[in-house]
C-alpha positions as CSV (number, residue, x, y, z in Angstrom):
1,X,116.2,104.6,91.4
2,X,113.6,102.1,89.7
3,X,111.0,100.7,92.7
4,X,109.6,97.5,91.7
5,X,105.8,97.5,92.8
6,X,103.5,95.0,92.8
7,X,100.4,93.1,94.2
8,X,100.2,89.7,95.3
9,X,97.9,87.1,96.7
10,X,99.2,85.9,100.2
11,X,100.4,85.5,103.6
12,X,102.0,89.0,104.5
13,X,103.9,87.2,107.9
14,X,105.7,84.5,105.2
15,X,107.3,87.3,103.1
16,X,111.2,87.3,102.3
17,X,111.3,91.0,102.9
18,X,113.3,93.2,104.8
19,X,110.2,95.1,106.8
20,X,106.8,94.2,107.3
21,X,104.4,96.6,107.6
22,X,101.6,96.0,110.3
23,X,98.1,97.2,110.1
24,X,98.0,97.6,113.9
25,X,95.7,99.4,116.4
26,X,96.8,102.0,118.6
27,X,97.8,100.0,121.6
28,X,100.6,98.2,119.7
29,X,99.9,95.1,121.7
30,X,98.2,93.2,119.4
31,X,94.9,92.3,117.9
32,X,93.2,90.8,115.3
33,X,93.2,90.5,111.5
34,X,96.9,91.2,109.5
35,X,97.9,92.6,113.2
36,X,96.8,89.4,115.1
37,X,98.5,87.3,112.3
38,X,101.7,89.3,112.3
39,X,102.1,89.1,116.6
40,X,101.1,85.0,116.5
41,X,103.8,84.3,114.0
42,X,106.5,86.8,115.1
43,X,106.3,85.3,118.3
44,X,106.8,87.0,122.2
45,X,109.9,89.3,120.7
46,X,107.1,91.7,118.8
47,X,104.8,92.2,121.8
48,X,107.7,92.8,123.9
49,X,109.3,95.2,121.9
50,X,105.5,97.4,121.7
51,X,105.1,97.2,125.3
52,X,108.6,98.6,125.3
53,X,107.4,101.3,123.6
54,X,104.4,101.6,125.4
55,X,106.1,102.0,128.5
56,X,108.8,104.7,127.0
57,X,108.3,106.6,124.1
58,X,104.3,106.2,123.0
59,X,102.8,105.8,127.0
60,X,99.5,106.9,125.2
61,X,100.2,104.6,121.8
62,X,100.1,105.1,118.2
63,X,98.1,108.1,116.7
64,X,96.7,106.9,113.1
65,X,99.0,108.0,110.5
66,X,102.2,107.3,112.8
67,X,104.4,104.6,111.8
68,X,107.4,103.3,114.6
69,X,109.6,99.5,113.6
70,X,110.7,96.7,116.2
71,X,111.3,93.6,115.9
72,X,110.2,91.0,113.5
73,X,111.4,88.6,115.9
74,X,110.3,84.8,114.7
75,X,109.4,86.3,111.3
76,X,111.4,86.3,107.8
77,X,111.1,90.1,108.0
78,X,114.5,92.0,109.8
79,X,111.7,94.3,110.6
80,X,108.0,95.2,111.5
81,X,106.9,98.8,110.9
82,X,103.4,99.4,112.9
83,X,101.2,102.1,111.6
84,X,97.5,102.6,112.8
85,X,95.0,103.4,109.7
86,X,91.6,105.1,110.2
87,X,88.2,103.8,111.0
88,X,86.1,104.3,107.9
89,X,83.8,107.3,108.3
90,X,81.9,108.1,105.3
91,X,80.9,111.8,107.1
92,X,84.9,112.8,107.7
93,X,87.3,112.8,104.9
94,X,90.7,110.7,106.6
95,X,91.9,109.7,103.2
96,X,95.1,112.0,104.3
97,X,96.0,109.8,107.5
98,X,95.7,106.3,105.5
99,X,98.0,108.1,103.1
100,X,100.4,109.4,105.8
101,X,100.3,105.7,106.9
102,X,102.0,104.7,103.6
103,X,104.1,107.3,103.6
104,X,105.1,107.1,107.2
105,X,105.9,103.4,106.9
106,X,108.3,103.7,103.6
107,X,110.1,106.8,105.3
108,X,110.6,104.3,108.3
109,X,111.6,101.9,106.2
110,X,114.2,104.1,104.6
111,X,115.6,104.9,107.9
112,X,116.5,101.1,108.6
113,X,118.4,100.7,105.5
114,X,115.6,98.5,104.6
115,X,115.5,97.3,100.4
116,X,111.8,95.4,100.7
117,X,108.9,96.2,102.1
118,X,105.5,94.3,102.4
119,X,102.2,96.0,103.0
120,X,99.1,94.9,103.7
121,X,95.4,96.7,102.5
122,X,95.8,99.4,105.6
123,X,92.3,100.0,107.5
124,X,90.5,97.8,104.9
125,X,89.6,94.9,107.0
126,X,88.3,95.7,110.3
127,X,88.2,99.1,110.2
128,X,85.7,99.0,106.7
129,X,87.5,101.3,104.5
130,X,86.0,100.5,101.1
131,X,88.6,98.3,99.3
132,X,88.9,100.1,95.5
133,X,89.3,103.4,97.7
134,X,91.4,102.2,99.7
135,X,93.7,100.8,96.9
136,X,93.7,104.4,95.1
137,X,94.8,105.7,98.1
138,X,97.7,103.4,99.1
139,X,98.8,103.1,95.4
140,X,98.7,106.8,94.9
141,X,100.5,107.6,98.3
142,X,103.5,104.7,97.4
143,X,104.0,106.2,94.1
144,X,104.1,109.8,95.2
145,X,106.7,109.1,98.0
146,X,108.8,107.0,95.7
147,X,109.0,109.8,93.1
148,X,109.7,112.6,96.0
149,X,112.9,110.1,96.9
150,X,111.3,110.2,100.2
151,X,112.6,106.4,100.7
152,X,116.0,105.7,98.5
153,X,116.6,103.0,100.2
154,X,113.5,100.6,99.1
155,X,114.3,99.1,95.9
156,X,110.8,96.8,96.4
157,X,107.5,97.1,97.6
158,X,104.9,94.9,97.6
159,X,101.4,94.5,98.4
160,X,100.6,91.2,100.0
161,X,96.7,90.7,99.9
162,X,93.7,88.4,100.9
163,X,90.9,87.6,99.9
164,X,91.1,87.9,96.3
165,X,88.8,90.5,95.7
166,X,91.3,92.9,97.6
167,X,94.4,91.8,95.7
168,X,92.5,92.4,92.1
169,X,91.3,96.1,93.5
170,X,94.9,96.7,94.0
171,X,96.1,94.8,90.7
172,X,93.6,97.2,89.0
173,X,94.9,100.2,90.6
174,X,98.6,99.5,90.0
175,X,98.2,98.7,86.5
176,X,96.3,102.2,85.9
């Protein structure tokens, strides 16, 4: 199957997609940045599907890397696939769990049925990865679980990014 991937420049919580993929923190119950964003415009159904979560099958939350879906409730999205990316630390090599993030998230994806997927830059906000980096590294990790038909299902994915700098790092990286 032919994946269309692309960057662009926008709102990740306005996309016509089938699953949104949050940039969350380990709690699952909200928080600033893309996750903030994604809670205030999905509305009450998103926070009470995590603590739903948090009070069954994650009592200790997320571990970075791990992806789980709810809701989208109030958002275009069907769906809202939560993954928690790793705090930049230039002295411990975590480029494999911001990978496993990507791939986590499509392979959830692909269990919904879901056709489109939006991702945001994972762990390059807050959490300081280094943007062109962290563009290699979600790039290489979409491409690689595409071609492994690790998600058959997803017939789009795209990268919805601000500022601009971010979207042009990953513009770069998908046209290389």
């Amino acid at each position: 199957m032919v994946v269309d991937l692309k960057a662009v420049r926008g709102d990740i919580t306005t996309q016509a997609v089938d699953a949104i993929v949050n940039a969350a923190n380990s709690s699952l119950l909200g928080g600033g940045g893309v996750d903030g964003a994604i809670h205030r415009a999905g509305g009450p159904a998103i926070l009470a599907a995590t603590k739903q979560l948090r009070a069954t099958s994650l009592p200790d939350g997320l571990p970075p890397g791990e992806a789980v879906a709810t809701t989208a409730g109030e958002l275009p999205a069907t769906w809202v696939i939560h993954t928690v990316g790793p705090i930049w630390d230039p002295g411990r090599d975590q480029s494999g769990i911001l990978a496993a993030c990507y791939r986590n998230s499509l392979r959830i994806a692909d269990g919904l049925g879901a056709r489109s997927i939006a991702f945001p830059a994972i762990s390059a906000g807050a959490y300081g990865w280094p943007i062109e980096d962290a563009a290699e590294i979600a790039v290489h990790s979409v491409r690689e679980t595409v071609a492994a038909g690790e998600c058959d299902a997803v017939a789009e994915i795209v990268f919805v990014l601000q500022p601009s700098s971010v979207a042009e790092a990953f513009e770069k990286e998908l046209s290389a």
